[in-house]
N, C-alpha and C positions, 0 to 999 in steps of 0.2 A: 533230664535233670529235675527233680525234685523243685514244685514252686517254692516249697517253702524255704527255700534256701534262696530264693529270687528273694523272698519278702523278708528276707533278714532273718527269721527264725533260726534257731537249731544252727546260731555261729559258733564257729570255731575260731578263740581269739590264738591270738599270736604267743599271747602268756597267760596263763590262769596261776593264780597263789591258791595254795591248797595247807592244810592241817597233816602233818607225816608224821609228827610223835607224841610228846607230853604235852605241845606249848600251851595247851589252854592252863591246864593243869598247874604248870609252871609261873603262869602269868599269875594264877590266882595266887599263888606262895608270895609273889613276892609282894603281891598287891595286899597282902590280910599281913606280914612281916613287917611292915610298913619300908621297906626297904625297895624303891623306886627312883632315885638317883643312881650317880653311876658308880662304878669299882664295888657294885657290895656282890650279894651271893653268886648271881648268875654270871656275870661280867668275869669274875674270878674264875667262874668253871671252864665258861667260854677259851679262858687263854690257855688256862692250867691242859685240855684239851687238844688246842691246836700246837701246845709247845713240847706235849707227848708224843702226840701222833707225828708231826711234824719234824719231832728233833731239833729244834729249836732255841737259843737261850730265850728268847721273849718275845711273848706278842701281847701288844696292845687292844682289846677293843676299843672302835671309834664311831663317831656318826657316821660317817660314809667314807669309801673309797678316796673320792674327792681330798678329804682330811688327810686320810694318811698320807696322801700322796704332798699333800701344804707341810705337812710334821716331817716328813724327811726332807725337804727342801730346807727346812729351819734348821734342821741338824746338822745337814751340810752349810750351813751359813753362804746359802746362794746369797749371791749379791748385783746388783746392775753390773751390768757390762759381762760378766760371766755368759757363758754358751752352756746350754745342754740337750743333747741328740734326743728328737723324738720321731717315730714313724707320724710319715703324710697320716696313713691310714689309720686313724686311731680318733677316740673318742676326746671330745675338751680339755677334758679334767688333766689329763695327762701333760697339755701343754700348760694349761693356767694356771695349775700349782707351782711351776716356777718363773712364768711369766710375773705374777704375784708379784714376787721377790726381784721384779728387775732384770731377771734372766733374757738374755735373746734366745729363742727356739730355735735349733739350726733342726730343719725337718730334713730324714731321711727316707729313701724309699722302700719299699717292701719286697720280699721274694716271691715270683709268679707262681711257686706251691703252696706256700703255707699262706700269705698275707704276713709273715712276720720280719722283722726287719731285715732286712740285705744284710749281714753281717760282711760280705765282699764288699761291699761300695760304702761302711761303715767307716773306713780307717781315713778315706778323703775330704771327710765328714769333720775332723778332730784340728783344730788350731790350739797355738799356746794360750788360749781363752776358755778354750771346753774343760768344764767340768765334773761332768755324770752324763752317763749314759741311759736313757727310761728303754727298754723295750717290753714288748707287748707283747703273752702271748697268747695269740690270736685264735679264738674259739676255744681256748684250753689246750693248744698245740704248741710245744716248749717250741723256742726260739734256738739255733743252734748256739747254746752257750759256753760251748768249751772256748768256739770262736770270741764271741764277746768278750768272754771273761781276759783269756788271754791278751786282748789286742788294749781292752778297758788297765789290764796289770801295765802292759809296756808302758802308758803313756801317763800312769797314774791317775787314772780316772777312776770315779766309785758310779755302783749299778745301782739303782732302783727298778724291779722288776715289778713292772705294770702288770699284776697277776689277778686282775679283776675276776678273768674269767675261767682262769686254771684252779683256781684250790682243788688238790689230792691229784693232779696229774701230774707224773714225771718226764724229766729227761735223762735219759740215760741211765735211769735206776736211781735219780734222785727228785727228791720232791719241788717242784715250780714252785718261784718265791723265795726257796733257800738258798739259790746261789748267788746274789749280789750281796751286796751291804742289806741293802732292806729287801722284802715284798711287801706290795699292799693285794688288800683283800675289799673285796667288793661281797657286801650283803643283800644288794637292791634285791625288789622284788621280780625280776627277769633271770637274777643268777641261780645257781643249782640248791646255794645251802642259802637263804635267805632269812632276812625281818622284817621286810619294807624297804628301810633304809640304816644301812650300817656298813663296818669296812674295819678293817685291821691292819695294824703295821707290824709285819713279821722283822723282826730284828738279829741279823746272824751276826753279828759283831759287836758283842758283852761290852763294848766302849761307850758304846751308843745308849744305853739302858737308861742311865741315871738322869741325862738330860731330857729323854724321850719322854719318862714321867714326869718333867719338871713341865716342859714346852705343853705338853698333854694339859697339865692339871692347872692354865692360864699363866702359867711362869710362874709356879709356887713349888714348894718342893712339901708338899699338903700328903703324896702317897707317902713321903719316909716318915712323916708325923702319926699318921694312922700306923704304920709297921711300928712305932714305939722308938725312932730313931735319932728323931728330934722333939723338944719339948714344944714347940711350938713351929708354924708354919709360917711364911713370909715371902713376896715377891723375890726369886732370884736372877729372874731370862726373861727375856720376850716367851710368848706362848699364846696360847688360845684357848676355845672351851670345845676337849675336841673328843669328852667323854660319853660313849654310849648312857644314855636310861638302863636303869637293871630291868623295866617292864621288857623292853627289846630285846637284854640279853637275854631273859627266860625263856624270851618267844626263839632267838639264836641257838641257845642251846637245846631245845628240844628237838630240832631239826640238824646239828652238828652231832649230836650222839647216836642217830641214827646212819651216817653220813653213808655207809655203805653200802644200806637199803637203796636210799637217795639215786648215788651213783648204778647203781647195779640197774633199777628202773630206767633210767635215762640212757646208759648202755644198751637196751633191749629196742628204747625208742630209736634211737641212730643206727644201730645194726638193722634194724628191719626197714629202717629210707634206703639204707646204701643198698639193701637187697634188692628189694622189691622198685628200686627207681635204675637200676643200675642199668638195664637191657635198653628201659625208654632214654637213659642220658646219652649210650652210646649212639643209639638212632638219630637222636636229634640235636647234637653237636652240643651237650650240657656237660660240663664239669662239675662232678664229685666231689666233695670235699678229698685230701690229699692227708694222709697221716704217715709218718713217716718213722719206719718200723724201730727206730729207738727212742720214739716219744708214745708213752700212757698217757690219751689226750685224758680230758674231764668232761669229755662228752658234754659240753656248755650249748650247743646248738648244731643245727644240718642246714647247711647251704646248698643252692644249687649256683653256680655260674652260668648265664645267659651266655648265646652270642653275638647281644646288643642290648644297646639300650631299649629298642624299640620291643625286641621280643622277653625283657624283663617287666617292663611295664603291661606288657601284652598278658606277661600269663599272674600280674600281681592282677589285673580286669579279671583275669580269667577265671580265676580263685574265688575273687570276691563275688563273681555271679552266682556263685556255688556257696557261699556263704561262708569262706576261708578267709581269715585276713594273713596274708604274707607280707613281711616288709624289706626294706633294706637296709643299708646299714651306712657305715661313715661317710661320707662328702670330707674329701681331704681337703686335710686343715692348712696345706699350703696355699688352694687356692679363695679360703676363707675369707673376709671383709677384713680381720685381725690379723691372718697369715698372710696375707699382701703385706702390710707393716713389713713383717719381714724378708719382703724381695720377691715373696712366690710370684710363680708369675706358669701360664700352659706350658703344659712338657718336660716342665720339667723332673718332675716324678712320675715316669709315665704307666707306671701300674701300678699305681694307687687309684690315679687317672681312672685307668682300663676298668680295674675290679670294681671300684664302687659305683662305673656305670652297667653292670653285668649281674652284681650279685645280689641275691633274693634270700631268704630265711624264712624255713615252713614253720609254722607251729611248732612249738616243744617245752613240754613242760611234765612233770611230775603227772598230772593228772588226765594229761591227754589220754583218753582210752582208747582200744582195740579197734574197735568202729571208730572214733574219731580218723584216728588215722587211715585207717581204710579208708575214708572220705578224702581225705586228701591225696593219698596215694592215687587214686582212682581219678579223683583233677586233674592232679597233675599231668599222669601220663594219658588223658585226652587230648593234652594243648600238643599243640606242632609249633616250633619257633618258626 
């Protein structure tokens, strides 16, 4: 081994942000325009973009994921005492935006393929209390939604589809995000088309539109005054402030105009894991990631699954001696200090349980190069669990 990878040099982080299009370029327009709030030039391209590509009636830019997911909560007028289904396995945000609102979180468990929600053990899930359904899908891997949808129709339930990590992946030949009522979008600097920090609410149901921008713009109705449709603007809803910076969107849209490029690079980085780790995961009892031939994942990340906890820690040491950082990922929120609140208690999601003591995430990012990953590859398949 290389000392210099003992001595910290020549790390390989887990996520590096990189420059993929115009954004400097961008940033400087808007910055010399003076147009640096939000809804002005780039903010407009960003959606006018995601609602072409997408097929779309509307998306929102937002500050974060997070947001979007508080704005469709307000649109559905969650309220205390209301329930809504979310996966153990899955990150905060996704329970808190309606926790927020008073909701009780009824958590369900995940499918031992994908990590995304048990759509079978979904339906025992639903009381005359539940209200929306969130699911996740997990690494950019659509969730089986025809299930969903159908079972969310019978019992008049609306979806919000936690799509942090899919934007441009499908299911079924449809695009991730457009099959519930809403999708949100995650921009963080870890996601594939990033700003830092940003998120969007995809909106497939024209009903939703007019309130979205009121709730959006702090409960004013301030976008139909700029469109010339009212003379003046004024409090009409509850709302929030839950408008991207145009600085952000420029830096947004110089890397969503590109998105193909994007995608196509990070394709080349997961096909060459699943290759080249394939021979050492069957040897050493590690699981591949799972894609499942009528889902176009969004190549978001490459997991391995341990067959322990002790041999994922084992090879996160083992990495890091090599000068790799690998991490893991969710600690289920049923059995959180918050998720007790609501009754969780061991076992009772037991692969949520299982996976988030097992799974590890290599490096992956736009900018990881050829030799990077050769480093890693080469880690990896030294460790024996």
């Amino acid at each position: 081994m290389n000392s210099s990878h003992k001595n910290g040099s020549g790390q390989i982080p887990f996520n590096r942000s990189s420059l993929l299009g115009r954004e400097l370029e961008y940033i400087f327009q808007s910055v010399t325009i003076g147009q640096i709030a939000g809804d002005q030039t780039y903010s407009k391209k960003c959606q006018s973009l995601l609602e072409q590509t997408l097929q779309i009636h509307k998306a929102l830019v937002t500050t974060s994921c997070t947001h979007a997911l508080e704005l469709s909560a307000l649109l559905l007028d969650i309220q205390a005492g209301d329930e809504v289904i979310v996966p153990s396995f899955a990150f905060v945000s996704t329970a808190n935006a309606f926790a927020l609102r008073g909701a009780r979180i009824v958590f369900a468990d995940v499918r031992p393929d994908t990590f995304n929600l048990d759509e079978t053990r979904l339906e025992a899930k639903i009381t005359p209390k539940t209200r929306a359904i969130v699911p996740i899908h997990y690494a950019g891997v659509g969730c089986e939604m025809d299930s969903i949808v159908d079972i969310a129709r019978r019992h008049g339930l609306k979806i919000i589809e936690d799509n942090a990590h899919g934007l441009f992946g499908k299911y079924r030949g449809r695009w991730l995000g457009t099959l519930g009522e809403f999708g949100t979008q995650s921009f963080h600097e870890t996601k594939n088309i990033t700003c830092g920090e940003g998120g969007a609410l995809l909106i497939n149901d024209p009903a939703y539109i007019e309130r979205a921008e009121i709730i959006r713009e702090k409960g004013t109705n301030r976008s139909m005054f700029f469109r010339g449709q009212v003379d003046k603007y004024s409090w009409m809803d509850v709302g929030s402030s839950y408008v991207m910076s145009d600085v952000l969107a420029a830096f947004l849209f110089a890397q969503l105009e590109v998105w193909p490029s994007i995608q196509t690079k990070r394709r080349q980085i997961w096909e060459r894991y699943a290759c080249e780790l394939s021979d050492w995961s069957r040897s050493s009892g590690v699981r591949l990631p799972i894609v499942p031939q009528h889902c176009e994942q969004a190549y978001h990340m490459f997991y391995l699954l341990l067959p322990s906890l002790s041999a994922r820690q084992s090879l996160i040491a083992h990495l890091a001696a090599h000068g790799i950082l690998a991490v893991f990922h969710y600690l289920p929120l049923h059995l959180s200090k918050f998720g007790l609140r609501y009754g969780g208690r061991v076992g009772e999601h037991p692969v949520s349980e299982n996976i988030s003591d097992r799974l590890l995430r290599l490096p992956f990012f736009c900018a990881l190069t050829g030799a990077e990953q050769t480093r890693v590859i080469e880690a990896v398949s030294e460790f024996r669990p």
